[in-house]
N, C-alpha and C positions, 0 to 999 in steps of 0.2 A: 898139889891137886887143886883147883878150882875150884873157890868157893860155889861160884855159880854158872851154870852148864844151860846152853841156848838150847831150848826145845826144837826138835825138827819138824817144819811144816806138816800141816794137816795132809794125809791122803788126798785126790784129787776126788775120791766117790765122798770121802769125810768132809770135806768143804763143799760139795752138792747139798748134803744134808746138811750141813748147818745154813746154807742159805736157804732151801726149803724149810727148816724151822723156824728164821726169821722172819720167811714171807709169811707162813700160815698166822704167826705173833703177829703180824701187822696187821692182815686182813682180819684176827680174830678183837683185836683194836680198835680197831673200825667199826664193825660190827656195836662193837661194846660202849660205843661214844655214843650213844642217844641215850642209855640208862642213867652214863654215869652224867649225864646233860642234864636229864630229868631229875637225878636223886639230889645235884648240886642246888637244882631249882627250886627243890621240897623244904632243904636245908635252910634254905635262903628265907622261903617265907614262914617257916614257923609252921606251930601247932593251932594257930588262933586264926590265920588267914584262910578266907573264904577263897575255895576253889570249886573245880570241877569232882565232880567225883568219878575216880577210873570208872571206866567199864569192868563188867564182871569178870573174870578170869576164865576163859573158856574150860570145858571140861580136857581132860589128855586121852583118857581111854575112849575108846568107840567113836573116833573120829581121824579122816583120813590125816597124811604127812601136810599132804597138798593145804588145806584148810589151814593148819595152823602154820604153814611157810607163810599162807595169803596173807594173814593176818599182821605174823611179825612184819612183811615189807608192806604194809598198810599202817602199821604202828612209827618203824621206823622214817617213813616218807614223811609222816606228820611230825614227828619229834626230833627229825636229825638239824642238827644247826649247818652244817657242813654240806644236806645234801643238796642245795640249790648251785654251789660254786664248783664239786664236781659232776654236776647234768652238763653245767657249762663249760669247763675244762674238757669233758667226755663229748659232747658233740663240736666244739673249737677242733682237737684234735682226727675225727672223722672226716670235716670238711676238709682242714688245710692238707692233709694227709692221702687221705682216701679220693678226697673232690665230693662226697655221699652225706645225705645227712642220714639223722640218726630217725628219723620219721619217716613212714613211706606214704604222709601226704602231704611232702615235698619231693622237689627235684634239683641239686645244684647243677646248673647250666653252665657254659662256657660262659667266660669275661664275665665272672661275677653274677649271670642272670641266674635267677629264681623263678622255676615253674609249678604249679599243682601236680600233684600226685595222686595217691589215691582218695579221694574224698568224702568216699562211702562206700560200702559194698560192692553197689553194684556203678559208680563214676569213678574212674580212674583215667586220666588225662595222659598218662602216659602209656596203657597201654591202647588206647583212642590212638595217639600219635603210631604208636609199633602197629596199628591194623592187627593184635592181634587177637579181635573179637568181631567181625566182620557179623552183619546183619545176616539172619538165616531167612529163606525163601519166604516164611509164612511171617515176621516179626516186620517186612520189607512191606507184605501184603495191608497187614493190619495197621502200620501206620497211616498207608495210602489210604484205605479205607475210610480210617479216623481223621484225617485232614479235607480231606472231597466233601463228607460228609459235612463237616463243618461250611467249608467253603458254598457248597452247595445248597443247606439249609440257610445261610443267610442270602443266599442270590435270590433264594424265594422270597425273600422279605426286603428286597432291593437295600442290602445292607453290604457294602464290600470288605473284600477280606485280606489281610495280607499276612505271611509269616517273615520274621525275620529271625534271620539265625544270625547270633551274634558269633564270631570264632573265639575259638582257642586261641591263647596265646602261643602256642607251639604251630597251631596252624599259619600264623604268619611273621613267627621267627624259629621257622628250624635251625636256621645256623646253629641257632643260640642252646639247644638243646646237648645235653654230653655227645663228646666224642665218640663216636664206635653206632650213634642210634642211627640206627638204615632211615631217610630223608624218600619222601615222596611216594608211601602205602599208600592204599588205598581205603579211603576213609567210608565210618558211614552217613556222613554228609553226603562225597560221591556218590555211591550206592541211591540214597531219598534222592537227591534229585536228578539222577537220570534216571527212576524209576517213575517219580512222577511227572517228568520231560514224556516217558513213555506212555501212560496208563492215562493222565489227565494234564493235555496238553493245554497249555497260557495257565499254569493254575501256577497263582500271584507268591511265588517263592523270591525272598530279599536273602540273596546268600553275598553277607557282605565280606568276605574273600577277596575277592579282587579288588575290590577300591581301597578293602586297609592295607593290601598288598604293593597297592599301585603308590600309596601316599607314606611309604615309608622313605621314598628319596626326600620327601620334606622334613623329616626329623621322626626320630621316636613316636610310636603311635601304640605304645604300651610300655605300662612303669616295669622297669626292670626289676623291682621285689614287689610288685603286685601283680595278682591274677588277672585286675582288670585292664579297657584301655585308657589312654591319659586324656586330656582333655582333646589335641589335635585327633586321637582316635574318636573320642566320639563326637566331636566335631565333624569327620568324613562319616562316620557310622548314621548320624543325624543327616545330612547331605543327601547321603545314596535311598534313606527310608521316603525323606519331602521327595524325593525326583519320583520315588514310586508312587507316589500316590497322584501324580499331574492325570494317571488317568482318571482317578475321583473327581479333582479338584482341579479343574485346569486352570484358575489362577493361582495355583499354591506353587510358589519358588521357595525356596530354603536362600536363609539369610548367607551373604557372598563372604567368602574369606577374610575379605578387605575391611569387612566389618569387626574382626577382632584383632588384638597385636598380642603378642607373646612379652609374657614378662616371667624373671626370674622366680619360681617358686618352691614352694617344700617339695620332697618328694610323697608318693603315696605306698606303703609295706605292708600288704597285709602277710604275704609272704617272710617277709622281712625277719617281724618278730616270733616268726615259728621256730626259728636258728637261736634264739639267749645269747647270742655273742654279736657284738660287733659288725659292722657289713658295709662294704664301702663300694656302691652299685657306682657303674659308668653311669655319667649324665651329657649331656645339660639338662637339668630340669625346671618345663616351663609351663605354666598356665596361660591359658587363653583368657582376656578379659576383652569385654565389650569395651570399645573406643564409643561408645557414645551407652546413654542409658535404653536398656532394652525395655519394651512392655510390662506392663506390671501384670504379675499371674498369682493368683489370691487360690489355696488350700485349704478345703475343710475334709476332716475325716467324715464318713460316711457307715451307717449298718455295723455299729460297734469299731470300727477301724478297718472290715475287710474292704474299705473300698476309700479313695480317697479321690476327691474331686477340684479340678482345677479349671480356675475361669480365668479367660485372658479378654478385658473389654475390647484390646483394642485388636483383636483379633475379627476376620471372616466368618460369617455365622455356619461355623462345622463344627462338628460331635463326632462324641470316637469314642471307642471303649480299647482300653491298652490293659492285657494282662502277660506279664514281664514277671522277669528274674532281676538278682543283682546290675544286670549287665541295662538292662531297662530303666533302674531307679536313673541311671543316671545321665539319660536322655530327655526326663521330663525338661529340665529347665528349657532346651531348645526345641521339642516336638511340640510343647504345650503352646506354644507360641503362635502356631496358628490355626488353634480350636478356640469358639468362642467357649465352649463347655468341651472336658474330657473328663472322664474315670479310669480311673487306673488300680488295676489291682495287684498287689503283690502275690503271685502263686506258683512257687516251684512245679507241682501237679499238672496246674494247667488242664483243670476239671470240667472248663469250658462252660459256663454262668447261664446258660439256656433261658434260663427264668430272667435272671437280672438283662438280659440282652432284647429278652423282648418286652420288658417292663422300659425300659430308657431308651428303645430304637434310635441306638444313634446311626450316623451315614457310614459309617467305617469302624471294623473292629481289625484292632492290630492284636500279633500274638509274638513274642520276641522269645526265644530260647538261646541258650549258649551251647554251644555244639556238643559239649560234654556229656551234657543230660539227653542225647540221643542214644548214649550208653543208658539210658534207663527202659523201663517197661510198656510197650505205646501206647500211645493217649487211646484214653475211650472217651465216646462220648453220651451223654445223657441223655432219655427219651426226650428226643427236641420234637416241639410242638406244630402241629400241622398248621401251615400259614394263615387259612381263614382265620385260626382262632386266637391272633396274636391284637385284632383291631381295641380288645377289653386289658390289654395291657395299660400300666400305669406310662405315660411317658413323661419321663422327669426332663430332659434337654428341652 
């Protein structure tokens, strides 16, 4: 007889269960590694070392599950050593996998591009691109309203006006958007300006579309992990804004192509670093520099910071008022260029300065939006001042 006798394999249901025992052991390990993290931490510095002192221990009774789940993955996020390298393993694996990131305000795009998602509530760039929020009859009306208005209280005041709407980056690379997304809705860009094609005609709309569309045979005319355009984009973006304005200014050209050369540069991500892993965007990536030195434009901030004023000496004696978005900051260097004085304000809202505009009368007011934020609420605007009584305004230009 046999000293020793081979046991016969585990049942097939007995071997489920013991890997579901081992998995729960792991996950219940996991869990348990920020305590025994902290208790090693406590051990470490002794009885005599100045610390933090814990928060209080919540109460157990008379308070929901929910609250004290909150709490332990608020405790655990702060104190786990481990959980920064599995965020990153957990969305690496999503992307290469899925093609999806693990936030939905991003978008992984074909060949590597990176688009905005959803941004806030009520801005999400990709369902702007799906058309699946189309402008409703009276939302169509009240912008119209709010832009004529504008437009129209400064024609009183012989003050011209222009909008420019800067695009999405999905509006002039859909290729680049996931596979399966339907290419060519109907936006509500389309929508605003054939509405105000209809309702109030020549009224001064810069829908620059076409010319970044048109300038994409020259190279990249937005960074591939950023939201915004790259330099050759706002280079045409700056282009197409000076040509509109020759009916203001009819010596105002925009400075000629020829004047800048393309040199190897960094890239720009703001997208980028939303992914924690690694990202290897298509390039070439180039910056635009002046082949000769440009004008010199001198910045002072203005009324605590909401307004920042820029003088170009060697600039035409014209004044502007510019209130912009991200997509605006980064036109000053070339727009300022041919204002002897401009202000510029930074303001998502776009609350439209009625006071400030008839306090600094300048000859032109620009107003720049990114097409996204037409997914927002429509502008209103403020008891604007009846023209007589604008003569007791302060005029700072």
């Amino acid at each position: 007889m046999a000293l020793f006798t081979r046991s016969a394999p585990p049942p097939p249901r007995r071997r489920r269960d013991l890997a579901a025992a081992g998995a729960l052991a792991l996950f219940l390990a996991w869990l348990a590694l920020p305590l025994a993290h902290a208790g090693l931490r406590r051990g470490r510095a002794g009885d005599n070392t100045l610390r933090e002192a814990p928060p209080p221990s919540a109460a157990v009774k008379g308070r929901p599950l929910s609250d004290r789940l909150r709490e332990f993955a608020a405790e655990y996020e702060r104190t786990s050593p481990i959980r920064r390298d599995l965020v990153r393993l957990y969305m690496g694996l999503k992307v290469r996998v899925l093609g999806a990131a693990s936030i939905a305000t991003l978008v992984v795009g074909r060949e590597r591009w990176l688009f905005v998602g959803r941004e806030s509530p009520t801005v999400d760039e990709r369902r702007y691109f799906l058309g699946l929020r189309p402008f409703t009859e009276d939302e169509l009306d009240r912008w119209c309203r709010a832009l004529e208005g504008r437009r129209r209280w400064l024609a009183e005041q012989g003050i011209a006006y222009r909008l420019v709407v800067a695009p999405n980056k999905s509006s002039i690379y859909p290729e680049q958007m996931p596979a399966g997304y339907p290419h060519g809705r109907r936006t509500r860009l389309d929508q605003l300006s054939e509405r105000l094609a209809a309702v109030a005609p020549g009224f001064p709309l810069v829908d620059l579309r076409p010319a970044l569309r048109a300038g994409k045979g020259q190279g990249l005319v937005y960074w591939p992990t950023d939201s915004h355009w790259n330099d050759l984009g706002r280079y045409l973006a700056y282009r197409e804004i000076a040509r509109s304005l020759a009916g203001v200014f009819p010596a105002l050209q925009p400075l000629p192509a020829e004047d800048f050369a393309f040199v190897p540069g960094p890239r720009s991500r703001d997208l980028e670093e939303l992914l924690l892993i690694p990202w290897d965007p298509p390039g070439p990536f180039r910056r635009m520099v002046p082949r000769r030195p440009l004008p010199e434009v001198t910045a002072t901030a203005e009324e605590g910071g909401a307004w920042t004023a820029l003088r170009c000496r060697g600039a035409a004696r014209r004044t502007a008022i510019v209130i912009h978005d991200s997509f605006g900051e980064t036109l000053k260097p070339l727009l300022a260029l041919h204002f002897r004085r401009s202000r510029w304000a930074l303001d998502r809202n776009h609350a439209f300065p009625a006071a400030a505009i008839a306090g600094m009368r300048p000859q032109v007011v620009i107003e720049e939006i990114v097409e996204r934020y037409l997914d927002e609420e429509p502008w209103r605007n403020p008891p604007l001042p009846p023209a007589g009584r604008l003569a007791a305004g302060r005029i700072l230009f």
